[in-house]
C-alpha positions as CSV (number, residue, x, y, z in Angstrom):
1,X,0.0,0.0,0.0
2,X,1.3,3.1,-1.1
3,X,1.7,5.0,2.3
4,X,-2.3,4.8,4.3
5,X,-3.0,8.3,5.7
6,X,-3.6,8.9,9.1
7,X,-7.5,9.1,9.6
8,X,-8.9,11.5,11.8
9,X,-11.0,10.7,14.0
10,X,-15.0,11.2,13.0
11,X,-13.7,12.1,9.9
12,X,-16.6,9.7,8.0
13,X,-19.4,11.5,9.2
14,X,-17.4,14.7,8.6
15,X,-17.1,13.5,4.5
16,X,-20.4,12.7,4.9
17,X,-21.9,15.9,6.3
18,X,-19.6,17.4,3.4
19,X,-21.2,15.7,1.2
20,X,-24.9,16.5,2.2
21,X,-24.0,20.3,2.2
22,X,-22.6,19.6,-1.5
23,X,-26.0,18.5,-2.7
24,X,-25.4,14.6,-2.7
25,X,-28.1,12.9,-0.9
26,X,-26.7,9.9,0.2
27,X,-23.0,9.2,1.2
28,X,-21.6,6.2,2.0
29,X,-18.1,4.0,2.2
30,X,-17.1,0.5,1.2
31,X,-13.5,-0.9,0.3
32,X,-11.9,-0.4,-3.1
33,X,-12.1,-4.2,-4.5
34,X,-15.1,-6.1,-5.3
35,X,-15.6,-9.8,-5.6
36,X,-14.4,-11.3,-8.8
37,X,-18.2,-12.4,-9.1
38,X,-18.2,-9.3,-11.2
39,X,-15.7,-9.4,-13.1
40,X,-16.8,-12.7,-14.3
41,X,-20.4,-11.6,-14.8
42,X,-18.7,-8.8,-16.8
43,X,-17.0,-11.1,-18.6
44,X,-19.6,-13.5,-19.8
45,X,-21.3,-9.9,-20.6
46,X,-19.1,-9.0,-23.3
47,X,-18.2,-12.3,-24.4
48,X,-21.8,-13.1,-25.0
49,X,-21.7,-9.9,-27.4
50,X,-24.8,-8.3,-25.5
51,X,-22.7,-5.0,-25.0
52,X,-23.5,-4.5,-28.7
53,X,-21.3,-2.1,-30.7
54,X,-19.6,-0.3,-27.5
55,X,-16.0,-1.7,-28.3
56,X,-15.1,0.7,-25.0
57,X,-16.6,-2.3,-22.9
58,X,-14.4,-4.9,-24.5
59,X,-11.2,-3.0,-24.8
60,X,-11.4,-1.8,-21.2
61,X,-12.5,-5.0,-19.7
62,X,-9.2,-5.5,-17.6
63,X,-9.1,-2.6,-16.1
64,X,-13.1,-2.7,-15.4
65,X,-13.0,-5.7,-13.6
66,X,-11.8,-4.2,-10.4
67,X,-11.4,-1.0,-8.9
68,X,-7.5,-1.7,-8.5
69,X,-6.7,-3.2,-11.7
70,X,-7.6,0.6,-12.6
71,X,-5.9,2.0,-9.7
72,X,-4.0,-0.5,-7.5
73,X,-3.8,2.2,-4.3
74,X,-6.7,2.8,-4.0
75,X,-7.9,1.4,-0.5
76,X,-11.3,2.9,-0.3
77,X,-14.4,4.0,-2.5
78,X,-16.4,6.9,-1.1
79,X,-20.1,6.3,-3.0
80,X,-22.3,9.4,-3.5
81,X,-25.7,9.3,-5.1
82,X,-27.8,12.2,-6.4
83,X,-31.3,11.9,-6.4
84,X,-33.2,13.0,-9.7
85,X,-36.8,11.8,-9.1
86,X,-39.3,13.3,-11.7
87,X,-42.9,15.2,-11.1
88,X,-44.8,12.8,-12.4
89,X,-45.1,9.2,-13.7
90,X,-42.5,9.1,-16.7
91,X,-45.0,6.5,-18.5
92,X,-47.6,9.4,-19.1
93,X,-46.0,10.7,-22.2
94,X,-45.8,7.0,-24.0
95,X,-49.8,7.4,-24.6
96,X,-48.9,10.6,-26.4
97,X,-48.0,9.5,-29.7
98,X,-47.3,13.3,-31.0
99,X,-45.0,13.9,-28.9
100,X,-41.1,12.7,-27.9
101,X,-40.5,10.5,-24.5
102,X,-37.2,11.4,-23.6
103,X,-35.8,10.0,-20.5
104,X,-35.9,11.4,-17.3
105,X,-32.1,11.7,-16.3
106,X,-32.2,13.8,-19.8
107,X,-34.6,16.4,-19.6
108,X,-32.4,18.7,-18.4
109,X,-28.1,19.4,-17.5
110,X,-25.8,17.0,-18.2
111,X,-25.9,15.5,-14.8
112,X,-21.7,14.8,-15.5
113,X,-21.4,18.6,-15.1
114,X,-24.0,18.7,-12.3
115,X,-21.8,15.9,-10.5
116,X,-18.3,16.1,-11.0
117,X,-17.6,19.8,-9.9
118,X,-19.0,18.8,-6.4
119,X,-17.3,15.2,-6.4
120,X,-13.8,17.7,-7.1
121,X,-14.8,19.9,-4.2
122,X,-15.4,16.7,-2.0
123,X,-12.0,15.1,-2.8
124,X,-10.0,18.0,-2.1
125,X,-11.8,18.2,1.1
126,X,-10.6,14.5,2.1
127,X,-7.5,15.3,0.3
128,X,-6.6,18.2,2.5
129,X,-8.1,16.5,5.8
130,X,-6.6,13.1,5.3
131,X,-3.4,14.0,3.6
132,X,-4.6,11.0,1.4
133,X,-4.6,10.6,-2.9
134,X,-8.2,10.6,-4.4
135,X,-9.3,10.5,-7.7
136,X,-13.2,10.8,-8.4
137,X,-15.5,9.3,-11.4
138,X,-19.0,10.1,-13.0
139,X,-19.2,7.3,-15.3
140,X,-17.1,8.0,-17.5
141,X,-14.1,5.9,-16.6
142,X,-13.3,2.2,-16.2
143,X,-15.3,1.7,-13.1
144,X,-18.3,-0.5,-11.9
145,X,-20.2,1.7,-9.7
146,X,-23.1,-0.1,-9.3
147,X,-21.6,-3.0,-7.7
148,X,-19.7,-0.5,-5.3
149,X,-23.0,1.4,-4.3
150,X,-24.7,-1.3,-3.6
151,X,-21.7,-3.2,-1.4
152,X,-21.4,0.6,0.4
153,X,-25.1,-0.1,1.2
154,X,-26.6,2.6,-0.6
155,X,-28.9,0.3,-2.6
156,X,-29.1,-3.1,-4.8
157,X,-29.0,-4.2,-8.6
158,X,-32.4,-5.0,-9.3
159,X,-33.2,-7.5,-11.5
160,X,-32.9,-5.1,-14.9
161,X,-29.4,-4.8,-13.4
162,X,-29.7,-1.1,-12.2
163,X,-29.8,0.0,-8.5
164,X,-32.8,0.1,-6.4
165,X,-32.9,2.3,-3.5
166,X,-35.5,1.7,-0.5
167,X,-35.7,5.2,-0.1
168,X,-34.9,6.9,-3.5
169,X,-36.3,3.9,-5.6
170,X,-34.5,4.2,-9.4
171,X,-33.7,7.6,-9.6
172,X,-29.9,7.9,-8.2
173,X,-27.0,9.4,-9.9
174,X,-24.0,7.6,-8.8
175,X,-20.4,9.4,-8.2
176,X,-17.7,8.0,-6.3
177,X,-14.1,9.0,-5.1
178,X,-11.1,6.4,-4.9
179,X,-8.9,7.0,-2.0
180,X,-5.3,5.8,-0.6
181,X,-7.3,6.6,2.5
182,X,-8.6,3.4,4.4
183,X,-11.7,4.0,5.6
184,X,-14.3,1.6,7.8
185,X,-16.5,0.6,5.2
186,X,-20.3,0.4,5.4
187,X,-22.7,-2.8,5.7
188,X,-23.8,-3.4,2.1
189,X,-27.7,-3.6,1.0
190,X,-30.0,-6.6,0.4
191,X,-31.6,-7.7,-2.8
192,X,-35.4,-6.5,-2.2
193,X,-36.5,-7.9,-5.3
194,X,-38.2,-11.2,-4.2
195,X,-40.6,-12.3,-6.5
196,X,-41.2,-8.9,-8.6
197,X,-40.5,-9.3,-12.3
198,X,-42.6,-5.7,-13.4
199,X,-39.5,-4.6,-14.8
200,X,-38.7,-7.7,-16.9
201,X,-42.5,-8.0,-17.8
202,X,-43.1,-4.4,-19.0
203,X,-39.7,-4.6,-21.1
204,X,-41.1,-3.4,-24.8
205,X,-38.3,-5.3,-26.6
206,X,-37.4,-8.1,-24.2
207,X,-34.0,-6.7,-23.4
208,X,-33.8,-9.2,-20.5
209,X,-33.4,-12.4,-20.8
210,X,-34.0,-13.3,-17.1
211,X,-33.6,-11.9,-14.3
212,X,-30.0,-9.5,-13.4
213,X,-29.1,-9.8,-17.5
214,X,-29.3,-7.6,-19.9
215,X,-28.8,-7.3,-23.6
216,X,-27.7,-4.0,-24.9
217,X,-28.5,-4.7,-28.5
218,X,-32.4,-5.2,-27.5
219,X,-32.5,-2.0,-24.8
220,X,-33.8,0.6,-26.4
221,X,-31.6,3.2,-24.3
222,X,-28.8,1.3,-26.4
223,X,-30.9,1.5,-29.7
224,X,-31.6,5.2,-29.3
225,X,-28.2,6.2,-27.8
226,X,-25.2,3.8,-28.8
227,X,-26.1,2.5,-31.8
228,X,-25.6,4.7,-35.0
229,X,-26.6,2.8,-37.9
230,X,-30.6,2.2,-38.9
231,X,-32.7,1.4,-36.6
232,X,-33.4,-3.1,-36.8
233,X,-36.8,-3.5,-37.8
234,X,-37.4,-6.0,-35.3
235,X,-37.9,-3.1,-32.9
236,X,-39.1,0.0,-34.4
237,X,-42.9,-0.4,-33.6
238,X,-41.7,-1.4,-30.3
239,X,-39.7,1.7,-29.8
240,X,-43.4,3.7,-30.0
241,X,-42.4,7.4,-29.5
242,X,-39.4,7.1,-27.4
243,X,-36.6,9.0,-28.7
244,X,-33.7,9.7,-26.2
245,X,-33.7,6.6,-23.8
246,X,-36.5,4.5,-21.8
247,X,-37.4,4.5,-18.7
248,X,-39.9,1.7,-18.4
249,X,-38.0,-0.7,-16.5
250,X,-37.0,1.7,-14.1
251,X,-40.5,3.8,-13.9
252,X,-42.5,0.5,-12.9
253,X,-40.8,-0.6,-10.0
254,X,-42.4,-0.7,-6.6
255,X,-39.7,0.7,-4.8
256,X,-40.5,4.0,-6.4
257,X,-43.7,4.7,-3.9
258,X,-40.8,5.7,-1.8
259,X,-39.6,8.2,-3.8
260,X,-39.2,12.2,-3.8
261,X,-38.7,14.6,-6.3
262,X,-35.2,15.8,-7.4
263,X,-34.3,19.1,-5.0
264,X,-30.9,20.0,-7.6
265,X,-33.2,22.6,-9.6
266,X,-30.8,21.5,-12.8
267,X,-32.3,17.9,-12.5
268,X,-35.8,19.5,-13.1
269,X,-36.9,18.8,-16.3
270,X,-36.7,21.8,-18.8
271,X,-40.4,23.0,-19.5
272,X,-39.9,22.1,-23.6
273,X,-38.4,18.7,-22.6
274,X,-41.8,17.5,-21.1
275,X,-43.5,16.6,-24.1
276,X,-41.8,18.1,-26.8
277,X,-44.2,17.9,-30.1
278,X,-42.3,15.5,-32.9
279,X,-43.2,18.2,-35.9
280,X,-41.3,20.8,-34.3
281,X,-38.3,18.3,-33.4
282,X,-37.9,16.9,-36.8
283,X,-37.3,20.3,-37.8
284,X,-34.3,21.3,-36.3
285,X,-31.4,21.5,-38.4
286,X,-27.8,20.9,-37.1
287,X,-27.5,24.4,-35.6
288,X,-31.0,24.3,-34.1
289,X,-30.9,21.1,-32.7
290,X,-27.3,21.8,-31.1
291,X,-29.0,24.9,-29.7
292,X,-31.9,23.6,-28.4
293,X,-30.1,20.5,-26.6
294,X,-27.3,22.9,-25.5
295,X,-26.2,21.6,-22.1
296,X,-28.0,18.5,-22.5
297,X,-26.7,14.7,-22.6
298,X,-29.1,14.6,-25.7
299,X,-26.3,16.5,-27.2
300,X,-23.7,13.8,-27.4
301,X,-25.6,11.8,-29.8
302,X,-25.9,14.0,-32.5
303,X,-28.8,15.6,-34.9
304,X,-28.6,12.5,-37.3
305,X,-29.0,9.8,-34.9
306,X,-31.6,12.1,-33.0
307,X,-33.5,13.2,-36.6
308,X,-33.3,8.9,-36.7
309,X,-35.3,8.5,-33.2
310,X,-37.9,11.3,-34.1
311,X,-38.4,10.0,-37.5
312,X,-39.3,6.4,-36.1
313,X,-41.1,8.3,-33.7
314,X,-43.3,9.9,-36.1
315,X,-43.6,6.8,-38.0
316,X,-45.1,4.7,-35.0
317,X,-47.3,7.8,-34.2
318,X,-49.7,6.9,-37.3
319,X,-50.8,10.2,-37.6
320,X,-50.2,10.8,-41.7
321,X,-50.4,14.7,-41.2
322,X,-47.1,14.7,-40.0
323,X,-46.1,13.2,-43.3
324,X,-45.4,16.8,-44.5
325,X,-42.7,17.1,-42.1
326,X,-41.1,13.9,-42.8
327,X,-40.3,14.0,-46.8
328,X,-37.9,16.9,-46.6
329,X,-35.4,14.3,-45.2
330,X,-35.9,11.6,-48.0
331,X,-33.2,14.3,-49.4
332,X,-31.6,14.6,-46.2
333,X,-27.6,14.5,-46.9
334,X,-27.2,11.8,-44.3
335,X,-28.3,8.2,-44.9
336,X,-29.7,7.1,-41.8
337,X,-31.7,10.0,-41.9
338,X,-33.4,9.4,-45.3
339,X,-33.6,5.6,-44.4
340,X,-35.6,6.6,-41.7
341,X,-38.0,9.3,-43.3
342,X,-38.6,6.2,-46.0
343,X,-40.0,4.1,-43.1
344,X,-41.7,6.6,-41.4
345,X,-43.8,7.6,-45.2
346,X,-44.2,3.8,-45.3
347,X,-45.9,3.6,-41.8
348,X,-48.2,6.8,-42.6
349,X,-49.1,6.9,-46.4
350,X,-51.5,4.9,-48.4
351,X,-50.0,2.5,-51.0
352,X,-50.7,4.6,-54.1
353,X,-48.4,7.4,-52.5
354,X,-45.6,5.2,-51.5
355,X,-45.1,3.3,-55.2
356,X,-43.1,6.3,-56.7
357,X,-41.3,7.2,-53.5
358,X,-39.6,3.6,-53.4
359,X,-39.0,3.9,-56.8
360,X,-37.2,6.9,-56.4
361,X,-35.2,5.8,-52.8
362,X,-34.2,2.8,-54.7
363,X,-31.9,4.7,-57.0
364,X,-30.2,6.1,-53.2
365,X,-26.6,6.1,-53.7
366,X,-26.7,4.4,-50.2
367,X,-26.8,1.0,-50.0
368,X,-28.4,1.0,-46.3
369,X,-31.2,3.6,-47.9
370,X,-31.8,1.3,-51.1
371,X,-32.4,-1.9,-48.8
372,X,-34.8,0.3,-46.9
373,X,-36.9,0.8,-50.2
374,X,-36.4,-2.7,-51.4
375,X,-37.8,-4.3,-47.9
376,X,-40.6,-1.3,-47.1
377,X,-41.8,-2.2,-51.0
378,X,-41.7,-5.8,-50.9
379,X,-43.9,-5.4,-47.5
380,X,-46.5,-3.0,-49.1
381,X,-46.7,-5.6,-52.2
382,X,-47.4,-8.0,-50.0
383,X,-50.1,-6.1,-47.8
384,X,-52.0,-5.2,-51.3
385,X,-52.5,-8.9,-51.9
């Protein structure tokens, strides 16, 4: 061990009050390793292909299987969670095929930037009053934080493999800090699960397999976020009007009677993020749509894979008024745009409409856009039968 720092007495409950003041809402300690029970479950994971196209997963796996692998002094993981309850139910908005359901933890900052300023602010505290090392994380490093919450007690991985908390149910942003400091951990939490399977059940693509597994390739987080190419058409009429993320399995559980709103007002979702009308966001170009989502994770993804969502969106909505939105992007310069706007005409027009719009798409320079006309063709041939 690279040189333990002295401890100060009651200097636990002084992080934790430090914390509290910071805006965290829970704060609690475990040690700096975790059971190779993970790493094997991380393992099989990736080596089952269900972490889809994030390489990241793959390439980092050594370093992800353990806290020290990444940084072998660490002796202690400080856990910090942030609540971000919503208003209301988060289900509301999927009966409201005009508009976009984007997920809670989205609707408004980038809860990164909300996080890791504070977690800085907390580590120089324990930095300065422990003369120990620390290094903090927002999930955006090499580092199984939900294993570590729920082993520092502050909740469990329910059986859609995110944590539960008995008293914020499934709305906690983690944070943690690494530490040379070795502090007394806390008891970890137990799986309160029993027999409830409402979040495997209500699942609209069947992303889990059983219980505690997931497969990325089916979530539709994954399909809406991570993945950049078309859409699969195994899932698109399940994906309804959900367009940045789903909360569905984390919306249903029980645990969330327990539940308070978020209190960080830049958690609150953004008035226009509520229910945002799908005419208006297929509209925005690149330099509205990085305007409008400035500050927001929605951001990251880009206006193409975005303009994708809203398009399938639009198509699943089958209102054919919004059709007039839609064909400006069978011209759209990129190809998983016009793809998209080709399914979504094929979802709202009647056949005699669609006949000279496939012609046309099948002459796309794009392979991925020609297969598009070729398949959405062959299934209105066989629908006129």
């Amino acid at each position: 061990m690279q040189g333990a720092a002295k401890i100060p007495q009651g200097f636990r409950e002084a992080v934790r009050r430090k914390a509290l003041d910071l805006g965290f809402d829970v704060c609690r300690f475990t040690n700096a390793t975790l059971s190779q029970l993970h790493g094997d479950r991380l393992e099989a994971f990736v080596a089952a292909g269900h972490h889809g196209t994030m390489q990241w997963m793959e390439q980092t796996l050594p370093r992800r299987r353990h806290p020290q692998a990444m940084w072998p002094h660490a002796q202690s993981a400080i856990m910090l969670g942030m609540n971000y309850g919503p208003s209301g139910n988060p289900l509301d908005i999927l009966e409201r095929a005009e508009c976009g359901a984007i997920s809670v933890y989205a609707k408004n900052r980038d809860y990164h930037d909300v996080i890791k300023g504070r977690l800085k602010t907390l580590a120089q505290h324990i930095a300065a009053n422990a003369s120990a090392e620390v290094k903090v994380f927002v999930d955006t490093a090499p580092l199984m934080e939900k294993p570590l919450a729920a082993q520092s007690g502050i909740g469990w991985q329910g059986k859609h493999t995110n944590l539960v908390s008995r008293q914020f149910g499934s709305w906690l942003f983690l944070g943690s800090v690494l530490t040379t400091a070795v502090l007394d951990p806390d008891l970890p939490e137990e799986d309160h699960c029993g027999s409830c399977r409402a979040c495997l059940d209500i699942c609209p693509t069947k992303a889990m397999p059983q219980p505690y597994q997931l497969d990325a390739r089916r979530c539709i987080s994954y399909l809406t976020i991570e993945h950049s190419g078309p859409l699969p058409h195994e899932f698109r009429r399940a994906m309804g009007n959900r367009i940045y993320g789903c909360d569905d399995c984390l919306a249903v559980c029980p645990w969330n009677k327990y539940a308070a709103q978020a209190s960080e007002a830049k958690l609150a979702a953004r008035d226009d993020l509520q229910a945002p009308q799908l005419d208006f966001l297929v509209s925005l170009d690149d330099a509205a749509f990085r305007a409008f989502f400035s500050g927001s994770p929605v951001k990251r993804i880009g206006r193409d894979r975005f303009l994708r969502n809203v398009l399938t969106a639009i198509g699943n909505s089958r209102q054919p008024q919004l059709a007039r939105a839609v064909r400006p992007h069978l011209a759209d310069a990129s190809p998983v745009v016009r793809g998209a706007a080709l399914w979504a005409l094929s979802q709202l027009l009647e056949h005699d409409e669609l006949r000279p719009i496939f012609a046309q798409m099948a002459q796309d320079g794009d392979a991925s856009v020609r297969a598009e006309a070729q398949i959405a063709s062959g299934q209105i041939w066989e629908l006129s039968q």
